[in-house]
C-alpha positions in Angstrom: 1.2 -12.2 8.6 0.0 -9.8 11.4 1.4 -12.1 14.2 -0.2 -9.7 16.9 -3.3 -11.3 16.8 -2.4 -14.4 19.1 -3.0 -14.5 22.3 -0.8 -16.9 23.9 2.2 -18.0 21.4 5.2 -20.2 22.8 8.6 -19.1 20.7 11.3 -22.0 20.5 15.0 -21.3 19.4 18.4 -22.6 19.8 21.4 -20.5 21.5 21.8 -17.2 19.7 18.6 -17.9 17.5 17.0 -14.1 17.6 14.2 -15.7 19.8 13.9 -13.6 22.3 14.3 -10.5 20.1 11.3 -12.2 17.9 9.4 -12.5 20.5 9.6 -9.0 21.6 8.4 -7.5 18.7 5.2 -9.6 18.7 4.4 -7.5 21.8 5.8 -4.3 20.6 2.7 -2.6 20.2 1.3 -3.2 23.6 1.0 0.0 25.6 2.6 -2.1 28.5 4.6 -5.0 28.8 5.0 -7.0 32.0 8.4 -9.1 31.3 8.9 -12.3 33.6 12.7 -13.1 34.4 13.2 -16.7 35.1 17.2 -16.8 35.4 18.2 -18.0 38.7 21.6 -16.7 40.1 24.8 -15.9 37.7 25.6 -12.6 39.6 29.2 -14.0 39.9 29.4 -14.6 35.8 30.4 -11.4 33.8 29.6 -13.2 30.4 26.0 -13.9 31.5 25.2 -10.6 33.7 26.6 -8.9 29.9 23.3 -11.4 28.3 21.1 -9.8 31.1 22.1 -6.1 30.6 21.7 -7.0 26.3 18.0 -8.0 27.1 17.6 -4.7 29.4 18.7 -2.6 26.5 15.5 -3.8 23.9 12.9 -3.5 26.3 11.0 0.1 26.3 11.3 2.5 29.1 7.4 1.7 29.4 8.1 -2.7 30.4 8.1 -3.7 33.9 10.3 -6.5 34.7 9.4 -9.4 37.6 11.4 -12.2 38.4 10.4 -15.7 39.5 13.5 -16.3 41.1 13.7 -19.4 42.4 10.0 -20.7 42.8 8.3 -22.3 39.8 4.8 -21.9 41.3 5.4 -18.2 41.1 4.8 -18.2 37.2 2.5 -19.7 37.4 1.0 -17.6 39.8 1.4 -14.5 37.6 -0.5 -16.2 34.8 -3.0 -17.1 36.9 -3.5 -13.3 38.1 -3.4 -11.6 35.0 -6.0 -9.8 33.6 -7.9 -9.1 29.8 -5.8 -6.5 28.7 -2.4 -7.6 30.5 0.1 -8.5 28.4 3.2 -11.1 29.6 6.2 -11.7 28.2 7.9 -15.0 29.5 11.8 -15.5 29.0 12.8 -17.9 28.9 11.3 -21.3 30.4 15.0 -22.8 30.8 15.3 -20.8 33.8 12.2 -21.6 35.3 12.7 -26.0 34.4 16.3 -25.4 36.3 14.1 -24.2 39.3 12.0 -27.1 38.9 14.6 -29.4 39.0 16.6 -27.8 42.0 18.0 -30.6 43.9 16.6 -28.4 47.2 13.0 -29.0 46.0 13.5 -32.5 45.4 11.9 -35.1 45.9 9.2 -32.9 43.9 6.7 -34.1 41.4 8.3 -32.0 38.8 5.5 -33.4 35.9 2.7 -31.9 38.5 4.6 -28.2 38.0 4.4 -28.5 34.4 0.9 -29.6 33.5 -0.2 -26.7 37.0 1.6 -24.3 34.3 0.5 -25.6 31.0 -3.3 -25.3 32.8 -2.3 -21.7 33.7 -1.2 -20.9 30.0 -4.4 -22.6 28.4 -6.8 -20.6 31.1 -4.6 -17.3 30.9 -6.9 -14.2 30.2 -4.6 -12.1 29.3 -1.8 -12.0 26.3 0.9 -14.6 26.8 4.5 -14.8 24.7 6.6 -17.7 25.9 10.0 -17.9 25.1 12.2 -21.1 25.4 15.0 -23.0 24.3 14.9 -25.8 22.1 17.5 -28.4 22.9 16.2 -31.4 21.4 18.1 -30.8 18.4 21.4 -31.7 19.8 23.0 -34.7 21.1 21.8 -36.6 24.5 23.8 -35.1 27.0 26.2 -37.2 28.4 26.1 -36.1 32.1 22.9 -37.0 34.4 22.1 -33.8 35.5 22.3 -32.7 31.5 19.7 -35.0 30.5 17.3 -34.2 33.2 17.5 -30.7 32.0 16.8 -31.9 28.5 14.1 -34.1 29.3 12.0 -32.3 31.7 12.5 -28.8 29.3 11.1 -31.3 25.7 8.3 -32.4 28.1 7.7 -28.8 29.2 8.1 -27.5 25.4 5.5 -30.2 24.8 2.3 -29.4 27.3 2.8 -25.7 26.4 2.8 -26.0 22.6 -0.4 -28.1 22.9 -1.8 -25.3 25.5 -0.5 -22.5 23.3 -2.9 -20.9 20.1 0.5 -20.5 18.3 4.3 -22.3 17.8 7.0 -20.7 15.9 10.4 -21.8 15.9 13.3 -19.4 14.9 16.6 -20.9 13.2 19.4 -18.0 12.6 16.6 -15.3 13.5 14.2 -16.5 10.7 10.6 -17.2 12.1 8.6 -20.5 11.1 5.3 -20.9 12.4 4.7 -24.6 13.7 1.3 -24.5 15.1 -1.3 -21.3 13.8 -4.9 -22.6 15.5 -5.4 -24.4 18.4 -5.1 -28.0 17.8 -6.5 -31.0 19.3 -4.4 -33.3 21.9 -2.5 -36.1 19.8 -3.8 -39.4 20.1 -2.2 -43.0 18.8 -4.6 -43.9 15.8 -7.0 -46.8 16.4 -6.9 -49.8 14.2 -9.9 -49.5 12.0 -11.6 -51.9 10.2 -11.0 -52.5 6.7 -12.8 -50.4 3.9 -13.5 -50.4 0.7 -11.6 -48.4 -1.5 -13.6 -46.5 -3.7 -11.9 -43.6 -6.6 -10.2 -40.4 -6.0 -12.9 -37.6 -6.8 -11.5 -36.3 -10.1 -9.2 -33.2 -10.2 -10.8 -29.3 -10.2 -11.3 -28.1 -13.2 -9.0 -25.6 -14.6 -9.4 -21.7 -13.7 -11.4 -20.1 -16.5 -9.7 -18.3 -19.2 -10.9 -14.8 -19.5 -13.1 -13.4 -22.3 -10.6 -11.0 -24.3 -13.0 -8.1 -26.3 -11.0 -5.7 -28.7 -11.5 -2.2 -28.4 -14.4 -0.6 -30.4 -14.0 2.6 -30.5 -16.7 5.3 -29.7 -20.0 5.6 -31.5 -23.2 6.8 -31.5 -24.9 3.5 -30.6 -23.2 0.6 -28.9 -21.8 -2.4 -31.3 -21.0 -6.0 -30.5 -17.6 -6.0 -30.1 -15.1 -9.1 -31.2 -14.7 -12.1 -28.7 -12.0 -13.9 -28.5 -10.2 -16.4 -26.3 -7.5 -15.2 -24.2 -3.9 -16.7 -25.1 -1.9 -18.3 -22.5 2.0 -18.0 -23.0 3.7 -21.1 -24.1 6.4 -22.2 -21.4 9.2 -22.1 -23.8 8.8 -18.7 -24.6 7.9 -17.7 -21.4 11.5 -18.8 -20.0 12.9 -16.0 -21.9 11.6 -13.7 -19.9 13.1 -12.4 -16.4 12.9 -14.5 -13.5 9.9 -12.6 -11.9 7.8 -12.7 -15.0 7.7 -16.3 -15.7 4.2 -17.6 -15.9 3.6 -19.1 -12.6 0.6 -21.6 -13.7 2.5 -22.8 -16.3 6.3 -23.5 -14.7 5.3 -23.4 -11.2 8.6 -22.0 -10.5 7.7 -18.8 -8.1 6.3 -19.1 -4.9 4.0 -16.4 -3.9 4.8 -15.5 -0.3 5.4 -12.8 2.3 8.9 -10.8 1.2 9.0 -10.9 -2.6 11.6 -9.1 -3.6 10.1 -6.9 -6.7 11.1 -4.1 -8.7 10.3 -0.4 -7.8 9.7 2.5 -10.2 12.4 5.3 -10.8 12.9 6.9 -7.4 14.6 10.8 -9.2 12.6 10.5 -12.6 9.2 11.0 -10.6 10.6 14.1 -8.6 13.0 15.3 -11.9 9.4 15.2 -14.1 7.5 17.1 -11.6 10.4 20.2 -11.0 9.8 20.2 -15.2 6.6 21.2 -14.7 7.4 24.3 -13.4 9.3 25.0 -16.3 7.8 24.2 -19.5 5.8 26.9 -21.7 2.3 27.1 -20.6 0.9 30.5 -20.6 -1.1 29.7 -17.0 0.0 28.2 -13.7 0.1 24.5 -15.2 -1.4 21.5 -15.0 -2.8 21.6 -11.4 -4.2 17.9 -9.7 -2.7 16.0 -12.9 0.4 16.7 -12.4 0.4 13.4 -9.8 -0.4 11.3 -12.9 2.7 13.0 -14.7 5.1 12.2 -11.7 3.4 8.7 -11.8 4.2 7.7 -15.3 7.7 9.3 -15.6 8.8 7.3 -12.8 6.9 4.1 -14.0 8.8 4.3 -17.2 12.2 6.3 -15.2 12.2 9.2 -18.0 11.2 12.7 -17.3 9.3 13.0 -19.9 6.8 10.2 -20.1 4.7 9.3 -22.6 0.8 9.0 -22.1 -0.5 5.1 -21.9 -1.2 4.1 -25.8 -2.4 0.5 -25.1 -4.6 0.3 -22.1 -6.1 -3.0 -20.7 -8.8 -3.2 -18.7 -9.7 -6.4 -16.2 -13.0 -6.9 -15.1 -13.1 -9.8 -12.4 -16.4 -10.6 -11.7 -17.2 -12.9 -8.3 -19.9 -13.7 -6.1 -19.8 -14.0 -2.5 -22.5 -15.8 -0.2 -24.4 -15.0 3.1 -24.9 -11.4 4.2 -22.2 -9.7 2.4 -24.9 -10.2 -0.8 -28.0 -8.4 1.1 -29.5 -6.1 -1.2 -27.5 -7.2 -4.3 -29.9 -8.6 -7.4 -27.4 -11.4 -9.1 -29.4 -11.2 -12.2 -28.6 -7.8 -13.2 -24.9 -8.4 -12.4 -24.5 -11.1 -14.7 -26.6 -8.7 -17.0 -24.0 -6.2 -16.8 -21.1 -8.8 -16.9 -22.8 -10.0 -20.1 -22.9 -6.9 -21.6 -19.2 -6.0 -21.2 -18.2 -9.7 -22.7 -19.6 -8.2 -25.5 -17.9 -5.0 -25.7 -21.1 -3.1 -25.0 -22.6 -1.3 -22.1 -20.7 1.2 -19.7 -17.4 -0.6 -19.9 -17.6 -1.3 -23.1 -18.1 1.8 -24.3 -16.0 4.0 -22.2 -13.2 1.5 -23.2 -14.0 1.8 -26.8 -13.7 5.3 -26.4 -10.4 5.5 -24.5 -8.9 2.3 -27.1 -8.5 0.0 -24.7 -9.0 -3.6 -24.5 -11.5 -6.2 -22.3 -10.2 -8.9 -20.4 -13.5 -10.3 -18.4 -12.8 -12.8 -15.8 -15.7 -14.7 -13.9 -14.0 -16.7 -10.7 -15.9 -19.1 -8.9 -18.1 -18.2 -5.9 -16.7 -18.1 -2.4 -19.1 -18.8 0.9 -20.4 -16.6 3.3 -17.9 -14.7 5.4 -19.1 -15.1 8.5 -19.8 -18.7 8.5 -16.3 -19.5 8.1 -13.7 -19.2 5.8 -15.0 -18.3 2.0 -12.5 -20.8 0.3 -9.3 -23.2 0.6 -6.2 -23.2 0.7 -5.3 -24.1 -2.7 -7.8 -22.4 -4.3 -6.2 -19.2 -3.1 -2.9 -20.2 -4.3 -4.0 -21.2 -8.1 -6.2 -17.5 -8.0 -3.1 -16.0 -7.1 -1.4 -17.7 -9.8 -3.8 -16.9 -12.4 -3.4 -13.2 -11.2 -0.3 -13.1 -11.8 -0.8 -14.5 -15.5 -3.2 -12.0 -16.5 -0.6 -9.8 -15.4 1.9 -11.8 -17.8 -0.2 -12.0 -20.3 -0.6 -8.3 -20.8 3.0 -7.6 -20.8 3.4 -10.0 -23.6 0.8 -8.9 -25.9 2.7 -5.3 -25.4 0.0 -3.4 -23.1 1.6 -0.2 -21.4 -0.7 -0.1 -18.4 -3.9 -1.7 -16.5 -6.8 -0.6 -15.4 -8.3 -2.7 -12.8 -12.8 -3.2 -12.4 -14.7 -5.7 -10.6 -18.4 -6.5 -10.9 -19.8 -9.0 -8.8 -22.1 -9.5 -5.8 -20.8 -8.7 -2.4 -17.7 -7.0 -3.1 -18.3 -4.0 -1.0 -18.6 -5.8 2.0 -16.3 -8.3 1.4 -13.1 -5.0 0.9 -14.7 -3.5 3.9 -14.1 -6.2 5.7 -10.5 -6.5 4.2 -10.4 -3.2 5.1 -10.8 -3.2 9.1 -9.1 -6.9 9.4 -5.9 -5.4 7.6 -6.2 -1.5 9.6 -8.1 -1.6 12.0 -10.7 0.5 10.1 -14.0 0.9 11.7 -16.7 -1.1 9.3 -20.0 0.7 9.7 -17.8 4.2 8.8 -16.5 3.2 5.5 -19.4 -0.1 4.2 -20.9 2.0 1.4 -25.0 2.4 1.1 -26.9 -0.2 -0.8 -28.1 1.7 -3.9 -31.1 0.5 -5.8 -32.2 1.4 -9.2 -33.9 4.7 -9.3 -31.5 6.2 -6.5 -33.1 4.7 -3.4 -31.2 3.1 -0.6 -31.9 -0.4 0.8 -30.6 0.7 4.8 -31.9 -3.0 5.8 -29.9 -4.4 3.7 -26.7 -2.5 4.7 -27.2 -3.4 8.4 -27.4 -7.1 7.6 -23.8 -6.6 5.2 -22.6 -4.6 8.5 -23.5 -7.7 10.8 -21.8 -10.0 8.6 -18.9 -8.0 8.7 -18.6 -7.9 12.4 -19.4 -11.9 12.7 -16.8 -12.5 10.3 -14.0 -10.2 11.8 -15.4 -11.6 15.1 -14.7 -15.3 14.0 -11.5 -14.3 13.3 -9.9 -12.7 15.8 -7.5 -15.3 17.2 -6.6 -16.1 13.1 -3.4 -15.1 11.5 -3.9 -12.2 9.6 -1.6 -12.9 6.6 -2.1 -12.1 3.2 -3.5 -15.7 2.3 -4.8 -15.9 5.9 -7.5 -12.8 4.9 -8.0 -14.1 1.5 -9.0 -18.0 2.9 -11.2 -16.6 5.4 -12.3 -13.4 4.2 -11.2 -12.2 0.6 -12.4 -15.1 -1.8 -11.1 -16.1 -5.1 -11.8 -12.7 -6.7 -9.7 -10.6 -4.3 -7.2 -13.3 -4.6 -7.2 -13.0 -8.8 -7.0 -9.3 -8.3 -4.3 -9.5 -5.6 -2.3 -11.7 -8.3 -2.4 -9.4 -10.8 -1.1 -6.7 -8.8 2.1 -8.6 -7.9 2.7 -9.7 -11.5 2.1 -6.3 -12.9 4.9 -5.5 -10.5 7.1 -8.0 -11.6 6.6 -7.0 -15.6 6.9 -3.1 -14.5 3.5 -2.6 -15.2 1.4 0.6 -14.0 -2.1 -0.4 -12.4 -5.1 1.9 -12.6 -7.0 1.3 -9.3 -10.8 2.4 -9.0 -13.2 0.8 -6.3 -13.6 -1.2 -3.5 -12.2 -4.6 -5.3 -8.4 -2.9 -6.4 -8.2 -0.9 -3.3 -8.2 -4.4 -0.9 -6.5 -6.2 -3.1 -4.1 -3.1 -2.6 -4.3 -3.9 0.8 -3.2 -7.6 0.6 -0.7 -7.3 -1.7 1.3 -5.0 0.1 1.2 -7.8 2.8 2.9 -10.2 0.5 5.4 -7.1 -1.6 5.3 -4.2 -0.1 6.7 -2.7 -3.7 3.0 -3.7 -5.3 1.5 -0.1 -4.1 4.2 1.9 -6.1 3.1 1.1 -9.2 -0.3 1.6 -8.3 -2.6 4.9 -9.0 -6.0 6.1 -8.1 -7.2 8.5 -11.2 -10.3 9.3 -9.3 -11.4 9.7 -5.8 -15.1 8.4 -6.4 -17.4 8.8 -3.3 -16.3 5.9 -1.3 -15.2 6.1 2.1 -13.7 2.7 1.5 -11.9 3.6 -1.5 -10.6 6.8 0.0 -9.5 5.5 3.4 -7.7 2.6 2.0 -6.3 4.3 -0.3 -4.9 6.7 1.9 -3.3 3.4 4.1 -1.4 2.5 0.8 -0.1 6.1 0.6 -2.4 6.7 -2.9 -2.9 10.7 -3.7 -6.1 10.6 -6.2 -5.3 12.4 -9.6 -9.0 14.0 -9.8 -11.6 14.5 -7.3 -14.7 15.2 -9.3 -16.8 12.9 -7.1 -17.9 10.6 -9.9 -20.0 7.4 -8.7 -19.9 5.5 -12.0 -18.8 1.5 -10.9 -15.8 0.5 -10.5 -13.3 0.9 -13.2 -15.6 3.3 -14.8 -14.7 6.4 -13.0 -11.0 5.8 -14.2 -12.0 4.8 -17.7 -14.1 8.5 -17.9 -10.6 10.1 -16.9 -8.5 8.1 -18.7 -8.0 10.5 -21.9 -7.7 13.9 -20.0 -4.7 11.9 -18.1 -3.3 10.8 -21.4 -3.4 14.3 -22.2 -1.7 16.1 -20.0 1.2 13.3 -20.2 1.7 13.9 -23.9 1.4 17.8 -23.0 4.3 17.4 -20.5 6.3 15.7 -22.8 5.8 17.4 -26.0 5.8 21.1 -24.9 9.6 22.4 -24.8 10.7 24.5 -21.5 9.9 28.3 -21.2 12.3 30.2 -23.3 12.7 32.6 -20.1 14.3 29.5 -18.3 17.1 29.1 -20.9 17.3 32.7 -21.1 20.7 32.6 -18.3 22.0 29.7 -20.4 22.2 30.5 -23.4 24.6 33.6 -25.2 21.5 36.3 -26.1 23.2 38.9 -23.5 19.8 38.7 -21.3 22.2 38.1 -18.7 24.4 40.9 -18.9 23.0 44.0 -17.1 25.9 46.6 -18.6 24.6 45.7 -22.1 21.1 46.3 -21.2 21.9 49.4 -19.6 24.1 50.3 -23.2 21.1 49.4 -25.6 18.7 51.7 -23.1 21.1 54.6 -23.1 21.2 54.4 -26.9 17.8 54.6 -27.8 17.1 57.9 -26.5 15.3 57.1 -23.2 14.4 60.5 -20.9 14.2 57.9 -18.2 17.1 55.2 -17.1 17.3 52.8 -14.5 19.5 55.2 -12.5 17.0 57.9 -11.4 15.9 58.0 -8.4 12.8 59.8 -6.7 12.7 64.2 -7.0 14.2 65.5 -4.0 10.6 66.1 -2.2 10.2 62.4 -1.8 9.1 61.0 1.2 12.3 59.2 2.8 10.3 56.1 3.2 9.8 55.2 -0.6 12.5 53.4 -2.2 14.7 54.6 -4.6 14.3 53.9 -8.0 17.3 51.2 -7.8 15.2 48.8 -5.4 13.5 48.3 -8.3 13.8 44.9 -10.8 16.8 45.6 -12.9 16.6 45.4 -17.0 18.5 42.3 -16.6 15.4 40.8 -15.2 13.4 41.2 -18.6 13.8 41.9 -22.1 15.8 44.8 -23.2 14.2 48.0 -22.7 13.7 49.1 -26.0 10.7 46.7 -26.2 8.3 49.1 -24.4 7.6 52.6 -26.2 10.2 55.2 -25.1 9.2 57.7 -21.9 8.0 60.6 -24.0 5.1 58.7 -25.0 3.2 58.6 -21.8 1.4 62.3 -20.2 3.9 64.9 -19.1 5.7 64.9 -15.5 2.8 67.2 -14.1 -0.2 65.0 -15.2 0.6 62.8 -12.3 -0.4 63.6 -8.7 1.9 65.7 -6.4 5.4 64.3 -4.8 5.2 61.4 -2.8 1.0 60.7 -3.4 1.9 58.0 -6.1 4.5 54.9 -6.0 8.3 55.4 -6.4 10.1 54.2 -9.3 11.0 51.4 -8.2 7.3 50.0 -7.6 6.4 49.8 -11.1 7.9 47.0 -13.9 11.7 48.5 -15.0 11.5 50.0 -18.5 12.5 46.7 -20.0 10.2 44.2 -18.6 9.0 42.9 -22.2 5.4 42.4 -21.6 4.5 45.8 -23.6 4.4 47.8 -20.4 5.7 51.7 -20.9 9.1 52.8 -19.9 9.3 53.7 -16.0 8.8 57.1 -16.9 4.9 56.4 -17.0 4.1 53.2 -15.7 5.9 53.3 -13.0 5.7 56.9 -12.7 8.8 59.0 -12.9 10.7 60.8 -10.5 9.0 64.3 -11.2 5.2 62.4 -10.8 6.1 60.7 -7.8 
C-alpha cells in the first residue's frame, strides 16, 4: 500500500507499539516536516526526558519541532494556519487531552476543545499525521483522575477518527488500517418496516477456463491448430506440492497479500555464468546483448551452465476495458485476432508454432471505465488473482520450463499507463503510446481522449490507497489482476516469465507491490518501441536482452526472439572453455618459461628472447625483454625459424622501426615469424 497518499491519517497504539516510528515514515518523504510536541512538563523525570531525546534522534536534520505547551487551543491553531503543501506531524494527542483536562483550566467545556479540533483536522489544508495512544484496551482505571484521562482521550480518539481520511492501529509495531476513505458519521439504525423477502441473486459464475492450443509447428501456410480444454489440478494431488504452489482456487489456503515471502533465483550462478562467458571457445568477442538472457536462465535454474527453454508456454489474456481508455480501439478486430490465436493460427499462432510452444488463451470479463470509478470489486480482484496464480500452477504441472506472457484486448495501453504513473509517479502523456490504425495512420483524437481519462482517473484517486489490490479495484481490472496472479505463482513454482508490452510490464508493477521477489524472475527479451514498456521496465530494474525496435504486439516481439535466445543458451552450455584458459592448469609445460626458452635454444633460432636492440638504438625504445615472454604463447618452434624472413639490412636504419620487444615473441602460436622478422631484429631496428 503506498500509505503516502492520505492527507490527514490519525495512528492509534498502545505503550511501546512502534506508533510514533509508523507514523514517521508516512511523512518521510516530505521535503519538510513541522513536528508538534504536546508533552507538558517532565523536565524533572530522567526516564521520560531519555523518551524525548529517543524521538529527537528519528527526526531528519530538515523537521522543525513546535510545542503546544500547555494551551490546547494552540493546536489547534496550527492546523488552522497551515497551508497546501505543509505537512504536520502531531505526537501524540495524550499530551494535548492532559492539557485539556488541567485542573487550572477548569471549569472548561473540555467536549467544546475537542470537536474546535476535530473541525480543525476535518478543514486542514495541509497534510495531517496524528499520533495517539489507545487506552481503551485496558482496564477502567481505578483512580478519578485516571478515568477522566481515559474517557476524554476515547472521546477525542473518536471525533478525530471520524474527521480523519485514514485509521491505522499498530499492535507490537505491525500496522492495521481501520478506516481507508472517509466515512460517513455513525447513526443508530431506524426501525424499518417489514419487507418481503425475496431470493439471494444466484452465485457468479465460475472464472473461464482458458483455451489450451498445442504447438503447430512452422509452415508455409497457417493450420488449425488442436483445441483443447485446459486441466485444472485435482486438490489431492495438488497437496503434494510445496506450500507456495498449492492451487489457490481450489484449497483456498494462501492468501494473496502485501509481504509474500517467495523464492528468489540463484544469487552466484547468474554472476558465475556470466564470468564463463569470457572464457569459453568462441573465435570472436562473444555473445554481446544476449549474454543478459544467459545470466538470466543460469540463475533461474542456479547452474552455470543453463540449458535453453525446451517447453515454452505462452498466455494470452484478453480483456476489455470501458470509457475512454477504449478511444480509437475497434473491438471487432480484437476479438478477430483473439479468435484467430484460439485456433492456433495468425501471428501468435504461428510464431509459437515456430518456436514449439504452447497457447493458453484467456478471455476475462470486462471492467468499467476508469475514470468513472473503480473498474471492478473487491472480490472479483481476489478470484482473478487466484486464477493467476493457477495458470501459473497449471504450467508447472504439465512440466513447462518458462512463460511468455501477451495480452490482447481493448484499452490495455491506457489502462498500464495509468498503472504506470499511479504506481511512479510517471508522467502519462510521455509514455501513453499513439493510437495506430490499420495502414500506419495515427488516430491523435483518440489518444487525447485515452490521456484525459487517464488524468480523471488518477485525479479520482488521489486521496485512495495505492495498494496492489487498491490499483487493480480502481484502475487495473480483471486482466491486470489475472496477469498480476500469474506472476506471483510463477514465482512460487520457480518459473521464468517472458514479459513483452504494456499488460506484463504493469502487472510487473503490481506485483512487486504484493512480492517484491516477482521481478527477479522476470525478463524483457525485447525492448519494443514503447515508452511505457521501457520506462517501467526500467522501475522494475529489467535490462532488455535485444533492442531491435520491433513493434509486433505484445508477446510477439518476444516470441520472434525466442529461438536466437534459446541459442545462445545451448551455445553457452555446450561449447567447452578456451583451451588457452586451462593452459596454467594443466601439466603441458606452457607454464614453464625455462623450458620454452630450452625447446627455442634447440631448434636453431639466430634470434632468442634475450637480445636486445644493436648498440645504435635510441635509449628510448625498450629492450627486447619488455617484450611478451614465450611463456605467454605456444612454444616458439611453432613460427618458421629467423632465417626465413629478409636479411638484417632489408629493414630500415637503427632506431626508424620498433624494438624487439614491440612485435609478438617468437613463440606467440598464431603463425607469426620469429622476432627476428616480425618484430624486427636487433640489426633492423
Amino acid at each position: 500500500m503506498s500509505e503516502d497518499r492520505w492527507n490527514t491519517v490519525l495512528v492509534l497504539g498502545g505503550i511501546r507499539s512502534g506508533k510514533s516510528a509508523f507514523a514517521e515514515s508516512l511523512v518521510a518523504d516530505a521535503p519538510a516536516v513541522r513536528y508538534v510536541a504536546t508533552a507538558v512538563g517532565g523536565e524533572d523525570d530522567p526516564e521520560w526526558l531519555a523518551r524525548i531525546e529517543e524521538h529527537q534522534r528519528r527526526r531528519p536534520q530538515s523537521w522543525s519541532t513546535e510545542e503546544t505547551g500547555a494551551d490546547p487551543a494552540r493546536l489547534t491553531e496550527l492546523l488552522t494556519e497551515a497551508k497546501p503543501g505543509d505537512t504536520l506531524l502531531v505526537d501524540d494527542l495524550g499530551g494535548w487531552v492532559a492539557a485539556v483536562l488541567d485542573p487550572a483550566r477548569q471549569p472548561n467545556d473540555d467536549e467544546a476543545d475537542v470537536a474546535a479540533l476535530a473541525a480543525a483536522v476535518r478543514d486542514c489544508t495541509a497534510r495531517v499525521v496524528l499520533v495517539s495512544p489507545e487506552v481503551g484496551l485496558s482496564l477502567v482505571p481505578v483512580t478519578p483522575v485516571g478515568r477522566a484521562f481515559a474517557d476524554a482521550l476515547g472521546t477525542t480518539n473518536q471525533a478525530l477518527a471520524e474527521a480523519c481520511d485514514g485509521v491505522v492501529l499498530v499492535v507490537a509495531g505491525q500496522p492495521s488500517w481501520l478506516k481507508r476513505t472517509a466515512a460517513p458519521a455513525f447513526e443508530a439504525p431506524k426501525p424499518k418496516p417489514p419487507v418481503t423477502a425475496t431470493p439471494a441473486p444466484p452465485p457468479p459464475p465460475p472464472a473461464p477456463a482458458p483455451v489450451m492450443v498445442a504447438p503447430t509447428g512452422f509452415v508455409e501456410a497457417p493450420t488449425e491448430a488442436s483445441v483443447v480444454a485446459a486441466e485444472i489440478p485435482a486438490a489431492s494431488d495438488a497437496f503434494a506440492g510445496a506450500t507456495m504452489s498449492l492451487p489457490l482456487v481450489a484449497s483456498g489456503l494462501t492468501k494473496i497479500e502485501p509481504g509474500m515471502d517467495l523464492p528468489l533465483p540463484s544469487s552466484d550462478a547468474g554472476p558465475d555464468a556470466r564470468e564463463r562467458l569470457g572464457l569459453i571457445d568462441l573465435p570472436g568477442a562473444g555473445l554481446g546483448m544476449v549474454g543478459e538472457a544467459i545470466e538470466f536462465a543460469a540463475a533461474t535454474q542456479d547452474t552455470t551452465s543453463p540449458q535453453p527453454w525446451s517447453s515454452v508456454r505462452v498466455v494470452v489474456i484478453s480483456g476489455r476495458h470501458g470509457g475512454g481508455a477504449a478511444a480509437g480501439a475497434d473491438p471487432d478486430d480484437v476479438e478477430r485476432r483473439v479468435a484467430e490465436t484460439e485456433l492456433g493460427t495468425g501471428l501468435l499462432g504461428r510464431l509459437a508454432g515456430q518456436a514449439g510452444a504452447d497457447l493458453a488463451v484467456l478471455r476475462v470479463q470486462p471492467s468499467g471505465a476508469m475514470e468513472d470509478g473503480p473498474v471492478t470489486a473487491d472480490h472479483a480482484v481476489d478470484a482473478a488473482l487466484r486464477q493467476g496464480w493457477q495458470l501459473a500452477d497449471e504450467a508447472a504441472d504439465a512440466g513447462r520450463d518458462a512463460l511468455l506472457l501477451a495480452g490482447v484486448g481493448v484499452g490495455v495501453e491506457a489502462v498500464a499507463t495509468a498503472v504506470l504513473a499511479a504506481t511512479t509517479g510517471a508522467e502519462p502523456a510521455a509514455t501513453l503510446p499513439r493510437v495506430l490504425l490499420p495502414g500506419g495512420r495515427f488516430d491523435d483524437h483518440a489518444w487525447m481522449v485515452r490521456c484525459a481519462a487517464i488524468r480523471d482517473a488518477l485525479h479520482r484517486i488521489r486521496q485512495e490507497p495505492r495498494g496492489a489490490t487498491d490499483i487493480l479495484r480502481e484502475l487495473g481490472g480483471l486482466d491486470l489482476a489475472v496477469a498480476t496472479g500469474l506472476l506471483l505463482g510463477a514465482a512460487a513454482r520457480r518459473l521464468p516469465v517472458l514479459l513483452d508490452g504494456p499488460l506484463g510490464i504493469a502487472a510487473g508493477l503490481v506485483a512487486r507491490d504484493v512480492a517484491a521477489q516477482t521481478r527477479h524472475w522476470c525478463l524483457l527479451p525485447e525492448a519494443g518501441t514503447l515508452a511505457l514498456v521501457k520506462q517501467g521496465a526500467d522501475v522494475l530494474g529489467l535490462t532488455p536482452v535485444l533492442e531491435l525496435g520491433l513493434d509486433l504486439g505484445e508477446g510477439a516481439n518476444a516470441l520472434a526472439v525466442l529461438p536466437m535466445l534459446r541459442t545462445a543458451i545451448g551455445l553457452a552450455a555446450a561449447l567447452p572453455v578456451h583451451p588457452a584458459m586451462l593452459a596454467g592448469h594443466d601439466d603441458t609445460g606452457l607454464d614453464d618459461p625455462d623450458a620454452n626458452l630450452t625447446e627455442a635454444d634447440e631448434a636453431g633460432d639466430e634470434t632468442t628472447i634475450t637480445d636486445g636492440p644493436a648498440a645504435g638504438d635510441s635509449t628510448d625504445r625498450p629492450a627486447v625483454t619488455e617484450g611478451p615472454t614465450v611463456a605467454d604463447g605456444p612454444v616458439g618452434t611453432d613460427g618458421p625459424a629467423a632465417g626465413d624472413g629478409p636479411a638484417a639490412g632489408d629493414g630500415p636504419a637503427a632506431g626508424d622501426g620498433p624494438a624487439a620487444g614491440d612485435g609478438p615473441a617468437a613463440g606467440d602460436g598464431f603463425g607469426n615469424p620469429a622476432t627476428g622478422v616480425e618484430g624486427g631484429a636487433a640489426g633492423r631496428s
